[in-house]
C-alpha positions in Angstrom: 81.9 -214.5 91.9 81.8 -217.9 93.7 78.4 -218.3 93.2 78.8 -218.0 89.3 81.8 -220.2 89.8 79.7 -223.0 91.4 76.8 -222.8 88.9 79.6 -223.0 86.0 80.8 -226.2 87.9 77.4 -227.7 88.0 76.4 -226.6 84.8 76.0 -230.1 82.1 78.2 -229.7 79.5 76.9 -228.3 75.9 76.2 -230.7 73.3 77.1 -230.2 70.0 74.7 -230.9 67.1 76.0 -231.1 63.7 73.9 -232.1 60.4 76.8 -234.7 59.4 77.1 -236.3 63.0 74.0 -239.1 61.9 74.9 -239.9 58.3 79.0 -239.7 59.5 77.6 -242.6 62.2 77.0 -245.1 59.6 80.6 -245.5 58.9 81.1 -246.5 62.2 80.1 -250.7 62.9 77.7 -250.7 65.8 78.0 -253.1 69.1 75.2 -254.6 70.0 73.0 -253.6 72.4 71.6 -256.5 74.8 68.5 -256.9 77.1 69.2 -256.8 80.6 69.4 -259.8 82.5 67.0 -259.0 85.0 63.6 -259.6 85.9 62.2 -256.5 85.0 63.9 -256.4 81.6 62.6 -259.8 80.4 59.4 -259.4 81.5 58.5 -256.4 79.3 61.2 -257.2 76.6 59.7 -260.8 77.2 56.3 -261.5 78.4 54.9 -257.8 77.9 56.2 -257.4 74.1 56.7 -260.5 72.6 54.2 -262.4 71.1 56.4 -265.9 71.3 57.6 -265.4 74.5 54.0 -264.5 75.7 52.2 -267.5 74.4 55.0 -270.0 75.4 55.1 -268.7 79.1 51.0 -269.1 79.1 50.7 -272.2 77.1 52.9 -273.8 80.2 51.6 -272.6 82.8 48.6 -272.6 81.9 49.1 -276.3 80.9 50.8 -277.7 83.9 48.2 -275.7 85.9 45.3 -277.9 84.9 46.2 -280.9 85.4 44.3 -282.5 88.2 45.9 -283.6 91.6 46.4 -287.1 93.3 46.9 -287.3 96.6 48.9 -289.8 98.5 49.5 -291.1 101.9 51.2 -294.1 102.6 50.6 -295.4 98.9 47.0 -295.0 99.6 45.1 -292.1 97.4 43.0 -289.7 99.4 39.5 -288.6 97.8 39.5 -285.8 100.6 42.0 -283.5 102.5 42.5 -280.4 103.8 45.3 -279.9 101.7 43.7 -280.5 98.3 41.2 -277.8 99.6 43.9 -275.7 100.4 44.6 -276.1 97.1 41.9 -275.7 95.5 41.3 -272.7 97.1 44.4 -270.8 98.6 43.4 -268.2 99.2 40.4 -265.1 99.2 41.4 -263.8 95.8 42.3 -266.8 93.7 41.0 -269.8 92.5 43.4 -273.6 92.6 44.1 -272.6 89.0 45.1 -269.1 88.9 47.1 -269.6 92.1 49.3 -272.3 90.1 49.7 -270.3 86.8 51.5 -267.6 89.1 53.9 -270.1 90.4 54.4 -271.3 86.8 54.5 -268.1 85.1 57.3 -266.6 88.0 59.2 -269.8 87.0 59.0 -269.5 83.2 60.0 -265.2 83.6 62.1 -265.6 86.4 63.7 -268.7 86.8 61.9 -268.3 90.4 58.7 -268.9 92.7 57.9 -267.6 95.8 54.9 -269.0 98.3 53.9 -267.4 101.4 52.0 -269.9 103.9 49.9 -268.0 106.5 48.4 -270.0 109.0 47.1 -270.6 112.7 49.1 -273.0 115.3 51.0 -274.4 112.4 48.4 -275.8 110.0 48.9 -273.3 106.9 45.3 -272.3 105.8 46.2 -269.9 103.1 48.7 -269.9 100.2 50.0 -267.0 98.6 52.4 -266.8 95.1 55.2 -263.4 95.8 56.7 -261.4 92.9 60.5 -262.4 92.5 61.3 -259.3 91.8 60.8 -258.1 95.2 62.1 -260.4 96.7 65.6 -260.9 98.1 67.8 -264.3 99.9 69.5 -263.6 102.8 71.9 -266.1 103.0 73.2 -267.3 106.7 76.4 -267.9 107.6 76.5 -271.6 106.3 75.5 -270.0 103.1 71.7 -271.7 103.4 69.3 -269.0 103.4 68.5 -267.8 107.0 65.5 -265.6 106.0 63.7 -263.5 102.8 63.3 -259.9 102.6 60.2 -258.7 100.5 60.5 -255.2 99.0 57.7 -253.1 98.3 58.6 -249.6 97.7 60.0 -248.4 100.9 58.5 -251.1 102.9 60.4 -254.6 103.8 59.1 -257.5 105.7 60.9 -259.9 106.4 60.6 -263.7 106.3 62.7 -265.2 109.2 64.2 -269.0 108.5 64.6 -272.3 110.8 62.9 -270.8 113.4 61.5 -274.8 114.2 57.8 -273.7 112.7 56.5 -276.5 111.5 55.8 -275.1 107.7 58.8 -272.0 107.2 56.9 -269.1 106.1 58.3 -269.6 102.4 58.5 -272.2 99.7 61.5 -271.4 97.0 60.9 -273.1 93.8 63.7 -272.5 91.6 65.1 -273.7 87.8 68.8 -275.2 88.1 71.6 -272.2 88.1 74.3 -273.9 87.2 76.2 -270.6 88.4 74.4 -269.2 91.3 73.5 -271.1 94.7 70.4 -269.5 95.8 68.6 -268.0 92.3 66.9 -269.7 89.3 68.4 -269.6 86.0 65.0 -268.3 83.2 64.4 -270.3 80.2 63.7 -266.3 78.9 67.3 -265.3 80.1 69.0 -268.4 78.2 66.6 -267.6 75.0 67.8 -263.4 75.8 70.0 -263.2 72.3 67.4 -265.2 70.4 64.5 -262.7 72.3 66.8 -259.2 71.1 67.0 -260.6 67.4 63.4 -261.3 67.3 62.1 -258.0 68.6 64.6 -255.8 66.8 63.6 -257.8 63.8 59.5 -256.9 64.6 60.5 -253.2 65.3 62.8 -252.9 61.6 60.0 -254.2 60.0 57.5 -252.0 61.8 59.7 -248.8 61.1 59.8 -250.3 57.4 56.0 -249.4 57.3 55.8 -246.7 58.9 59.1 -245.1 56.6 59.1 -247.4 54.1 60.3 -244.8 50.9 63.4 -243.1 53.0 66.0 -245.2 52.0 69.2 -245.4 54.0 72.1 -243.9 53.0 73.8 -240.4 52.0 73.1 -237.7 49.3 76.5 -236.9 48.2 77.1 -233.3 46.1 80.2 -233.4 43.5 81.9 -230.3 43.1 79.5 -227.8 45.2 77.8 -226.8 48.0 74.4 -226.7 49.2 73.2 -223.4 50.0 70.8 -223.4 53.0 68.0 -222.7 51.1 68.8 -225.2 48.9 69.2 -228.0 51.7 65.8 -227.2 53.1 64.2 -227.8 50.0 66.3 -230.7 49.1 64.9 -232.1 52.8 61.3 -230.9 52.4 61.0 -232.7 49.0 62.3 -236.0 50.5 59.7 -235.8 53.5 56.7 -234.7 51.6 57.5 -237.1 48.3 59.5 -239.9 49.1 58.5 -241.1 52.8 55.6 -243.0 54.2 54.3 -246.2 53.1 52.1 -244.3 50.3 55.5 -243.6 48.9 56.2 -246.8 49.1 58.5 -248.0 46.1 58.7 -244.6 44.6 61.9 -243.8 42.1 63.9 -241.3 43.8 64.9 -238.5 41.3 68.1 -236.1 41.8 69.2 -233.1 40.4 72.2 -230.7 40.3 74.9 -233.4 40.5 73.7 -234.7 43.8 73.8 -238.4 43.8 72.4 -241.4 45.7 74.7 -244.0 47.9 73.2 -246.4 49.6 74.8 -247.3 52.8 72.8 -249.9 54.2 72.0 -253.7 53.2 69.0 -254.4 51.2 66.0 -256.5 53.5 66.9 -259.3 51.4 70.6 -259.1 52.0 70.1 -259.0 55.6 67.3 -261.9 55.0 64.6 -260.6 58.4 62.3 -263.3 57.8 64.2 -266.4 57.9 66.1 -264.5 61.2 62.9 -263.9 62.9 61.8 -267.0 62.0 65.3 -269.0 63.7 65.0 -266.9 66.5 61.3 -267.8 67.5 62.4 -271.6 66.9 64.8 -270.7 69.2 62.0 -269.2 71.6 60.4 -272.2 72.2 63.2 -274.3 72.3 64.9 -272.5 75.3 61.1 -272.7 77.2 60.5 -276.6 76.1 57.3 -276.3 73.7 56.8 -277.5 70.1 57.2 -274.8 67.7 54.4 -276.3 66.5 51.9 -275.2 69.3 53.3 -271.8 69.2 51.8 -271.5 65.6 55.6 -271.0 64.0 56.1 -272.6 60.3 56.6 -276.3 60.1 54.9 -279.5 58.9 51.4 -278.7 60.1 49.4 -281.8 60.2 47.1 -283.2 62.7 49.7 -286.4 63.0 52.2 -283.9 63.9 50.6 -281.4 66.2 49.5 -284.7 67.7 52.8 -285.8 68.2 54.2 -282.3 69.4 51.0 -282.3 72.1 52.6 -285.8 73.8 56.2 -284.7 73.4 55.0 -281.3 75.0 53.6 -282.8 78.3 55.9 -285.7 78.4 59.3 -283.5 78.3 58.0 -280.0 79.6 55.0 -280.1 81.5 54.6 -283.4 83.3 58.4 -283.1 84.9 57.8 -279.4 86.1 54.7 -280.4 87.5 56.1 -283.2 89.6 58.7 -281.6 90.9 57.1 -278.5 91.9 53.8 -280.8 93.6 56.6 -282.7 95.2 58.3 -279.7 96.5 54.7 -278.5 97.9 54.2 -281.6 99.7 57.3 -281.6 100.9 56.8 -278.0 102.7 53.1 -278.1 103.5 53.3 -282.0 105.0 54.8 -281.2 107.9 51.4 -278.9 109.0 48.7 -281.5 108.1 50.9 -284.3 110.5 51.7 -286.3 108.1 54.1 -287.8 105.3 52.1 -286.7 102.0 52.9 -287.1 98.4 51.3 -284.6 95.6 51.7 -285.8 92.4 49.8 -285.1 89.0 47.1 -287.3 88.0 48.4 -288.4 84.4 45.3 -290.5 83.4 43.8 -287.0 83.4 45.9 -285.8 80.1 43.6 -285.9 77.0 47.4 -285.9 74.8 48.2 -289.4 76.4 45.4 -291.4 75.9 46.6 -293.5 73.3 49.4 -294.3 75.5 47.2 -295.1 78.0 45.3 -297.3 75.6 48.6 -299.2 74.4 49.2 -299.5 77.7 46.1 -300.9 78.9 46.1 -303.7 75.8 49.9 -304.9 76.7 49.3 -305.6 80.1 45.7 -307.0 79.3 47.4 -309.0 77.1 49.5 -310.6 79.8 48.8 -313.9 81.5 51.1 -314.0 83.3 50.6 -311.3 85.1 48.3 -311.7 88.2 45.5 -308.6 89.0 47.6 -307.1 91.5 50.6 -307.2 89.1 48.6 -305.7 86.3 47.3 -303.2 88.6 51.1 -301.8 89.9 52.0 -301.9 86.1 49.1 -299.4 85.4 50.1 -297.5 88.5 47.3 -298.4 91.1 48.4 -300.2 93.8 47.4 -304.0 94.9 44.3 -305.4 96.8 40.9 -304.5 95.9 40.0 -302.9 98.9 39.2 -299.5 99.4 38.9 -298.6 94.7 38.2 -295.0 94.7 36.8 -294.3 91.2 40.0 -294.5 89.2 39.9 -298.1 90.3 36.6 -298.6 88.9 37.7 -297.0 85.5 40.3 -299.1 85.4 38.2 -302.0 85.6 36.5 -300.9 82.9 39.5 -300.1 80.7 40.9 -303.3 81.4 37.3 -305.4 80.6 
């Protein structure tokens, strides 16, 4: 007798099913259901399933990761260091490039970058870009974070903090939070809304093809009842004859007093295109890049894509390229014995060259500027001592 007491105790309780249940929902307004504001969640609601999302994350990161370095010391460039090779290869499996457009890509998804610096006697000789998913802050008791946990599966190691190395083991690169002290705050997570209304626009629209002739709504019977019998070929008629995208379009005809009520809005009334269209502006808004690049509607001319190109690099990718080289130079310095600065090597951008060229003619232009002066105005520094090859080519730009 217990034992049939504690299985009834256990046992789920039944669930009902009733034919009315579904069509006696739609009377009820829906709440909206949300992505999760996690990292998992935007990545395959994100990155994984959406076609915007997808191609802005890649076409910055991708973009930032290109450009070429300069390297600095003392206001002097460097030709050669061991921290452009580093760089340029950081590690066994990954190339300069790739390397970056994981730090990139973690910061478009996440909002966050991890980099793991393993090294010998302080000099860091291999650089390595962590999932932020799996990894966790542990913050110290002055609230600065005292060491990093990295989870895989049941396996943590741990990342110990201010322990006077001379490069701490990891780099945080983070977006500003404006609400949390130690995370990132995702150009995905603040485009989240925008991201729902664009997928659940994508998956009506697919389950319009693939069901295109069942309309929504409720076959209502005046003054009778349906037998069974006559239910299941009510039922069967409506799945063989009037769904499918063959069906398409197909008049919907009723007998017996059983009439048609729609209970849904029409795709006009609810107007999907111009939504999903609003919420991919919105897309690439939130994540910094021209709706234009993405492909989206708009005045596609080559004065305008040109345009959208140098507004591109000049708001979104040039700043989150400086500040992430600076942050690296900042951490990796300390290991090389010396005060370096890593910045981005703008004469390199293709989409600022006519800048470049105004540039070049205004302070050409000058007399009274002297050589040295025109040279700090173009961003070399004075004396023509030591030109490296961007000092030649800017000889020749300025001739």
């Amino acid at each position: 007798m217990l034992t049939k007491l504690t299985r009834w105790f256990r046992a789920p309780p039944e669930a009902k099913a009733s034919r009315a249940h579904s069509a006696a929902a739609f009377y009820f307004e829906g709440r909206a259901v949300w992505t999760p504001r996690d990292y998992a969640a935007l990545s395959r609601e994100g990155f994984q399933k959406n076609a915007v999302v997808h191609r802005a994350v890649r076409v910055v990161a991708e973009s930032a990761a290109s450009l070429p370095l300069i390297l600095k010391q003392d206001g002097r460039e460097l030709a050669a260091h061991p921290l452009l090779s580093l760089l340029a290869r950081p590690n066994a499996r990954e190339g300069g490039q790739r390397f970056l457009e994981s730090v990139y890509g973690h910061l478009m998804v996440s909002g966050n970058a991890y980099v793991e610096a393993v090294g010998v006697d302080g000099a860091p000789s291999e650089l390595y870009a962590l999932r932020p998913d799996r990894m966790r802050v542990v913050p110290g008791s002055d609230g600065w974070p005292c060491a990093y946990e990295y989870h895989v599966g049941s396996d943590t190691v741990r990342f110990a903090m201010g322990q006077g190395e001379a490069v701490p083991p990891i780099l945080h690169l983070t977006l500003f939070h404006p609400a949390d002290d130690h995370y990132g705050l995702s150009p995905m997570e603040a485009a989240a809304t925008a991201l729902d209304i664009h997928n659940a626009a994508g998956a009506w629209n697919k389950a319009l093809l693939d069901n295109a002739a069942r309309p929504s709504g409720a076959l209502v019977v005046g003054g009778s009842t349906l037998t069974d019998a006559q239910f299941e070929r009510l039922k069967s008629e409506l799945e063989s004859n009037y769904q499918g995208a063959s069906n398409a379009g197909r008049p919907l005809l009723l007998e017996g007093g059983v009439d048609w009520r729609p209970l849904s809005l029409s795709p006009k009334e609810m107007d999907f295109v111009e939504a999903k269209a609003s919420a991919a502006r919105e897309i690439a808004l939130a994540f910094g890049v021209p709706p234009l690049l993405l492909g989206l509607p708009g005045d596609n001319t080559h004065a305008n894509f040109a345009e959208a190109n140098r507004a591109f690099y000049r708001q979104t990718v040039i700043p989150l390229a400086k500040r992430t080289m600076q942050a690296l130079a900042q951490w990796l310095s300390p290991g090389f014995g010396g005060t370096l600065q890593l910045e981005p090597d703008l004469d390199a951008i293709e989409a600022l060259a006519d800048e470049r060229e105004s540039l070049w003619r205004r302070v050409s232009a000058a007399p009274f500027l002297s050589d040295d002066e025109k040279r700090e105005a173009v961003g070399y520094g004075r004396g023509s001592s030591g030109r490296t090859a961007r000092g030649r080519q800017a000889r020749s730009l300025r001739e």
